[in-house]
C-alpha positions in Angstrom: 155.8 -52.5 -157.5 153.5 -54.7 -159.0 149.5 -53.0 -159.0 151.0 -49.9 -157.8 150.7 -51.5 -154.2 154.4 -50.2 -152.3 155.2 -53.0 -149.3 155.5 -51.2 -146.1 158.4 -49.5 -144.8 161.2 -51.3 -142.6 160.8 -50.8 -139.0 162.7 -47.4 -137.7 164.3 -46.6 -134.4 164.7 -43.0 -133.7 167.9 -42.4 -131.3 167.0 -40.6 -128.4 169.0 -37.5 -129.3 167.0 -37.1 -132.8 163.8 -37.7 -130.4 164.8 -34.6 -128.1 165.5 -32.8 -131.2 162.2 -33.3 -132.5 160.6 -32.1 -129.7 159.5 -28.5 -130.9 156.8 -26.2 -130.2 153.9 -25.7 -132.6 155.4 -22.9 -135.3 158.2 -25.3 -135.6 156.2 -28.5 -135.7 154.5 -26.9 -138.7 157.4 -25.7 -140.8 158.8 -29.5 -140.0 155.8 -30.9 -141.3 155.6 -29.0 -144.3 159.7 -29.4 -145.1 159.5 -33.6 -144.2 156.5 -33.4 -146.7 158.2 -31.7 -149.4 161.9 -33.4 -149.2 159.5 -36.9 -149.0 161.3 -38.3 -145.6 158.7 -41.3 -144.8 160.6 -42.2 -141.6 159.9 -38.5 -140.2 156.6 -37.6 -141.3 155.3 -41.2 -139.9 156.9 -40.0 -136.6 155.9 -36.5 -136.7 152.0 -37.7 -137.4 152.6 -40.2 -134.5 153.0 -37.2 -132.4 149.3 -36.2 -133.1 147.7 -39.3 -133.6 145.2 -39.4 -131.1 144.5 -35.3 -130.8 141.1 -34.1 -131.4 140.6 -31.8 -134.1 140.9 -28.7 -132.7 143.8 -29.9 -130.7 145.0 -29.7 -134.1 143.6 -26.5 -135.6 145.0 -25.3 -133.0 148.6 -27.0 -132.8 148.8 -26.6 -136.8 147.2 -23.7 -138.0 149.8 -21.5 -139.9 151.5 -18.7 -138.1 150.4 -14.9 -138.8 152.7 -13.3 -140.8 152.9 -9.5 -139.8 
């Protein structure tokens, strides 16, 4: 990588089935975020953010804000 710069990832087709797998409600959706994050899965975490692109902010305070732990 020369100056650090990283070329941009190949284009990714998700199969359907992976996309109906992805579908998840919002506890889930967080935990998925935070799990693609740590095991570094590009592919995924570009999808997953694709998912909220154009959501206002408290769309997503709402959508992402951790669950209560009782």
């Amino acid at each position: 990588m020369p100056n650090g710069i990283r070329p941009p990832p190949p284009k990714f087709d998700i199969p359907e089935w992976d996309k109906a797998y992805l579908t998840v409600d919002e506890t889930d959706m967080y935990y998925l975020l935070i799990g693609v994050n740590f095991l570094e899965i590009p592919w995924l975490y570009r999808y997953l953010l694709k998912m909220v692109k154009d959501k206002s902010l408290e769309e997503l305070r709402k959508r992402f804000e951790p669950p209560q732990e009782n």
